[in-house]
C-alpha positions as CSV (number, residue, x, y, z in Angstrom):
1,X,-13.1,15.1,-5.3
2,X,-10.3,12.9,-6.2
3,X,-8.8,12.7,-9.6
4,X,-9.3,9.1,-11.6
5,X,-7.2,7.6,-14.2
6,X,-7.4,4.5,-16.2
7,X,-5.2,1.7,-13.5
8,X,-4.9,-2.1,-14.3
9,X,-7.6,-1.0,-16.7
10,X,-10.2,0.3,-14.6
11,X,-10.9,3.8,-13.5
12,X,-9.0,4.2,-10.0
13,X,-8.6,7.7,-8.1
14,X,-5.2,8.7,-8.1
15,X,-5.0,8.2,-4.0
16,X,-6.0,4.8,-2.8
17,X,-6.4,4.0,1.0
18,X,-3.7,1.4,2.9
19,X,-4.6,-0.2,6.1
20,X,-1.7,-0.7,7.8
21,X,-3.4,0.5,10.9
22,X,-6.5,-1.2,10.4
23,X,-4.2,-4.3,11.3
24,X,-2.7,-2.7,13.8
25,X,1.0,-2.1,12.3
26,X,2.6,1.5,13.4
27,X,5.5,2.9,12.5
28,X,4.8,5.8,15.3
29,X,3.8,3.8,18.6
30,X,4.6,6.9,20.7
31,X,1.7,8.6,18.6
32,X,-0.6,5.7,18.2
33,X,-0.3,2.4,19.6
34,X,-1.0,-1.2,18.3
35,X,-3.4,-1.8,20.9
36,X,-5.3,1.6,20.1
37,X,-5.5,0.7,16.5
38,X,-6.6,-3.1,17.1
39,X,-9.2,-1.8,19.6
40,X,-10.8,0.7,17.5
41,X,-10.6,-1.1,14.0
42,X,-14.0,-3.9,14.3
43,X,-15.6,-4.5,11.5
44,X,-18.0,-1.5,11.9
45,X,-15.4,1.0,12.0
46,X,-13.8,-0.5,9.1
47,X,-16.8,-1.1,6.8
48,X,-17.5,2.5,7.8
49,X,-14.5,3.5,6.6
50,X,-14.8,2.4,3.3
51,X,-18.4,4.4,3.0
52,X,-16.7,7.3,3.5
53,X,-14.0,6.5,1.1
54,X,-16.2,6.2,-1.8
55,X,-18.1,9.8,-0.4
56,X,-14.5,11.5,-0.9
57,X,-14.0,10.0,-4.3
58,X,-11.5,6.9,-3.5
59,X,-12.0,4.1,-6.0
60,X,-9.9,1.7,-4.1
61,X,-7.9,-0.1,-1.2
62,X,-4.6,-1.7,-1.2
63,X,-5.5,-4.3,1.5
64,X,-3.7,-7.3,3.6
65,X,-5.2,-10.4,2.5
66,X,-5.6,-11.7,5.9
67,X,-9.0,-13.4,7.1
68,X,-10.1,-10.3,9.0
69,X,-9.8,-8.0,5.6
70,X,-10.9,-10.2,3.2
71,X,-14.4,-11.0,5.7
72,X,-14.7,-7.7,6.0
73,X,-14.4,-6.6,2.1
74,X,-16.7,-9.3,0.7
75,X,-19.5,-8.0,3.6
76,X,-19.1,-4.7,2.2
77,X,-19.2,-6.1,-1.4
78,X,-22.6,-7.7,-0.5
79,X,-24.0,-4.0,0.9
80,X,-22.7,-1.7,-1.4
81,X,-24.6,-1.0,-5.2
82,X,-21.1,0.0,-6.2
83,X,-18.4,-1.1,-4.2
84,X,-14.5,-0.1,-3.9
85,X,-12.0,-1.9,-6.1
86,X,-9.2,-3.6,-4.0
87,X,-5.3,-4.3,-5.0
88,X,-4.5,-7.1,-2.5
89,X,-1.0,-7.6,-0.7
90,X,-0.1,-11.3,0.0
91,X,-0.3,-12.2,3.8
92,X,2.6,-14.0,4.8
93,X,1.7,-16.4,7.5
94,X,-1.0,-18.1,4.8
95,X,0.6,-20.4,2.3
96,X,0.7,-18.5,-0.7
97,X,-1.2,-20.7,-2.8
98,X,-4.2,-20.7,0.0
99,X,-3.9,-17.0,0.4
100,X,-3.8,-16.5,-3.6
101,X,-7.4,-18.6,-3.5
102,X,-8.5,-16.3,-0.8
103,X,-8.0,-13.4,-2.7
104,X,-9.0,-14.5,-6.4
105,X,-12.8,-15.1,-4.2
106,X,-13.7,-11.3,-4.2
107,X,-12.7,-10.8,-7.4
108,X,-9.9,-8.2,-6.7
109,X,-8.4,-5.5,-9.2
110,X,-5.2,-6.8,-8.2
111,X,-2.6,-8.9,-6.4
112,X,1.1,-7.9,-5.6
113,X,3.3,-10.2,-3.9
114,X,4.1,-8.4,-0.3
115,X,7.2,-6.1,-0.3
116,X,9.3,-7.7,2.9
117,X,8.7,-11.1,1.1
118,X,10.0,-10.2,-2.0
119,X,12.9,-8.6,-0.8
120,X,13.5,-11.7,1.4
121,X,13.8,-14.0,-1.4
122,X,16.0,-11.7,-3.3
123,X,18.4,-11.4,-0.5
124,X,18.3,-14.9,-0.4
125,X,18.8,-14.7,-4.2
126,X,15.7,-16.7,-4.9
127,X,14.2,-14.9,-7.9
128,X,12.7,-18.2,-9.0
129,X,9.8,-18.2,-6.2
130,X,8.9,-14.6,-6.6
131,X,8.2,-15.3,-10.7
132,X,6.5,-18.3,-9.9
133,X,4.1,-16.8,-7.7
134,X,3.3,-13.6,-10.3
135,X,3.4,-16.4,-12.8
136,X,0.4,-17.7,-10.4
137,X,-1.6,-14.7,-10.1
138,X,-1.5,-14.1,-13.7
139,X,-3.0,-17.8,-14.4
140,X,-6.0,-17.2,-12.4
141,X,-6.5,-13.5,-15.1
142,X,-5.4,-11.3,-12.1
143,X,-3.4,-8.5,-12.8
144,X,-0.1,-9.1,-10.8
145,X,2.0,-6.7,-8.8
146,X,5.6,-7.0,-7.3
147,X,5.9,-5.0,-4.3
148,X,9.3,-3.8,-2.8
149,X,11.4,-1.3,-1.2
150,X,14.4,-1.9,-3.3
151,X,14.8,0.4,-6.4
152,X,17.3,-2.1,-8.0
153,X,14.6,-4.9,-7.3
154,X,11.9,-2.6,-9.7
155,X,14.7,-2.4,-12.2
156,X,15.4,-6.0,-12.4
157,X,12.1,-6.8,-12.7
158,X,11.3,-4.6,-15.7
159,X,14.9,-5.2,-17.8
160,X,14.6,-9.6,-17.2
161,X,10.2,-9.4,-17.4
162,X,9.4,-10.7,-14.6
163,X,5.7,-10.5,-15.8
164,X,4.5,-7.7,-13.5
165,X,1.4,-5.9,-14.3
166,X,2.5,-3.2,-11.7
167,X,4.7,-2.6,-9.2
168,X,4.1,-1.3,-5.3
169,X,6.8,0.9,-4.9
170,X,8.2,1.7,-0.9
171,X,9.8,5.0,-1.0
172,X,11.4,4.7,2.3
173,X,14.1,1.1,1.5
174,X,14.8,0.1,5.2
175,X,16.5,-2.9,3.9
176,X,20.1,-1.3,2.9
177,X,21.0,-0.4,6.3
178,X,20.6,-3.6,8.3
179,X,16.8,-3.4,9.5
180,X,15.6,-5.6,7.3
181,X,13.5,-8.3,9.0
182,X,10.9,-11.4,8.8
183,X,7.3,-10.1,8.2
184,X,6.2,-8.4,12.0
185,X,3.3,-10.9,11.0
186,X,5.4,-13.9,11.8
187,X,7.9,-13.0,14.3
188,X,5.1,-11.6,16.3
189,X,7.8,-8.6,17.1
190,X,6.6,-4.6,15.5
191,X,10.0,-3.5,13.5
192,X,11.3,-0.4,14.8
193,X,12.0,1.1,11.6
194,X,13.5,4.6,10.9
195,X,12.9,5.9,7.5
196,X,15.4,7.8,5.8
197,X,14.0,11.1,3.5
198,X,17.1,10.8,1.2
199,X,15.5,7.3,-0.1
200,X,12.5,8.7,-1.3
201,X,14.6,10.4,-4.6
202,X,16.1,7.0,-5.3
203,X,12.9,5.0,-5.8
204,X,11.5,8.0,-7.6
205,X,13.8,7.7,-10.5
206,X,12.9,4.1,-10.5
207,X,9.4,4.6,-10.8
208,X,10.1,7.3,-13.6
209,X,12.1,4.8,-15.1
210,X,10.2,2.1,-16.0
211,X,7.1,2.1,-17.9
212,X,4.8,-0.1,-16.4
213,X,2.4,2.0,-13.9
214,X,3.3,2.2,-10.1
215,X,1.4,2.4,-6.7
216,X,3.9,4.7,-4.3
217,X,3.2,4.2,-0.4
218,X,4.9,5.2,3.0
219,X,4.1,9.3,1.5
220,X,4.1,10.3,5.2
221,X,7.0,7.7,6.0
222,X,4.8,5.8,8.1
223,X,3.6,9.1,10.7
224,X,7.6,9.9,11.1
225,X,7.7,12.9,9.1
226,X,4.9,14.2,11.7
227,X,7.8,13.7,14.5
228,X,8.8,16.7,16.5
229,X,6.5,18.8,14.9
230,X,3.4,20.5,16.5
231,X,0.1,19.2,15.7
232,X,-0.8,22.9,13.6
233,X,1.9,22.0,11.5
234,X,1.2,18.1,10.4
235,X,-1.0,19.6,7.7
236,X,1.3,21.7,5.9
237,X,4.0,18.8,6.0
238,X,1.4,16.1,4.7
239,X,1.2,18.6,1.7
240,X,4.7,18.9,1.2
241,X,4.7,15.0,0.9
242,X,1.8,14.9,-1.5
243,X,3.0,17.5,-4.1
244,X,6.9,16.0,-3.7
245,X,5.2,12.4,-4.5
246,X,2.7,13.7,-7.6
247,X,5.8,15.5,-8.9
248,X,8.0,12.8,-9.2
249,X,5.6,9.8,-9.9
250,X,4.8,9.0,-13.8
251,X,0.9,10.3,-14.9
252,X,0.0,7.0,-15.1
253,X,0.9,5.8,-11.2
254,X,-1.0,6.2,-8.2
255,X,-0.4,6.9,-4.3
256,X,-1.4,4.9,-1.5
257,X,-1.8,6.7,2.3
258,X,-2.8,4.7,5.4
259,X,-5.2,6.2,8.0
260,X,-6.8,6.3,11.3
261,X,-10.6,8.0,11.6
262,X,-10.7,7.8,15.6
263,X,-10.1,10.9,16.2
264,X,-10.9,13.0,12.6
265,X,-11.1,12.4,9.4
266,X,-7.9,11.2,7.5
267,X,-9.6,9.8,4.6
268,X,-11.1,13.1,4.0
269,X,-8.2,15.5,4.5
270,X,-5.9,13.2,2.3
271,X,-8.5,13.6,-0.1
272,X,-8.5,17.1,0.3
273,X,-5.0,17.5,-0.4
274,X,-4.7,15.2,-2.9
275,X,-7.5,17.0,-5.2
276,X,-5.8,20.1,-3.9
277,X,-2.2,19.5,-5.4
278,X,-3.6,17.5,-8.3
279,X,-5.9,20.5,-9.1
């Protein structure tokens, strides 16, 4: 269903799945609660989740690396003849070096150091940690990935060479209008984020800009641009976000949409849209 191109050098479908929900983060708690997404997301739901990925034609997840995740991947590693691919975000609360043995265990396609970090340490204009640590995923012969929400941050990082394989692109950049925050993970407080649909064309030209190939996420802006609108019309706006995305990301990057299977299929109808604007 979905269409595949060569990523990090393996064949990967142009739409990946996130899990934001899985872990329970929501950027729409009037829609769908933490504690509805914590409560429905055990390891059954999640490991059948990933079956039906791989029935609509996803070749990979862009998961937390948190112990829940990582359990749950290498279980479906050991049940499944061919199993997903999965580009791993760092998990804050684990010491990096820990978390980056954590990850390296299931032999992931990828690592990218987490977006609200990275943008942390810049602010804090410590460049130095986040090259060490893509320095550190390369030495274990991962592919390494700098995530962000920061166009200027992608820019630096290709015109100095950082080292990044990738990049993980946010095209929603809460940080420029005083939101920015500690990971949710740590402060134990959700962020109550609004994201802004004039950002989206900014980190668009980055990604155009640089060459190296690019994961885009928040497509839907996290559920908000579902907001005020009737429930007939979500579809028609999830396609708008789709085509906009496919339009104005290189050939050689890739999309990444959470989603929540209680109560029907997201995996399938993003697939279904995807294949659809992607012909």
């Amino acid at each position: 269903m979905l269409n595949t191109i060569n990523f990090l050098g393996e064949s990967v479908s142009r739409l990946i799945a996130g899990d934001n929900q899985v872990n329970g983060h929501s950027y729409i708690p009037e829609i769908m609660s933490k504690d509805e997404l914590l409560a429905y997301h055990t390891e059954e739901h999640v490991l059948a989740a990933m079956q039906e990925s791989l029935r609509c034609g996803y070749k990979a997840w862009m998961p937390l690396a948190n112990d829940f995740m990582l359990r749950t991947i290498l279980h479906h590693q050991q049940s499944t003849e061919k199993p997903l691919a999965f580009i791993f975000q760092s998990f804050a609360p684990i010491e990096f070096t820990v978390n980056l043995r954590m990850m390296a265990e299931v032999s992931p396609l990828g690592i990218y150091h987490r977006g609200t970090d990275t943008d942390g340490f810049c602010e804090a204009g410590r460049f130095d940690i986040v090259k060490d640590r893509i320095k550190m995923i390369k030495d274990l012969g991962i592919k390494a990935g700098l995530g962000t929400h920061v166009p200027e941050t992608v820019l630096r990082a290709e015109e100095e060479d950082w080292g990044c394989d990738f990049y993980v692109t946010c095209l929603h950049n809460a940080r420029k209008r005083g939101q920015a925050a500690p990971s949710a993970f740590i402060t134990g407080k959700p962020k109550e984020l609004v994201f802004y649909p004039e950002d989206r064309a900014l980190m668009f030209d980055a990604i155009q800009t640089v060459k190296k190939p690019c994961i885009a996420f928040k497509i839907y802006a996290g559920g908000q641009i579902f907001r005020g609108l009737e429930h007939e019309q979500w579809q028609a706006a999830a396609e708008n976000a789709i085509r906009e995305t496919y339009a104005n990301i290189k050939a050689s990057d890739i999309a990444c949409i959470g989603f929540f299977q209680r109560d029907s299929n997201q995996l399938r109808k993003n697939a279904e849209l995807a294949a659809k604007v992607l012909g």
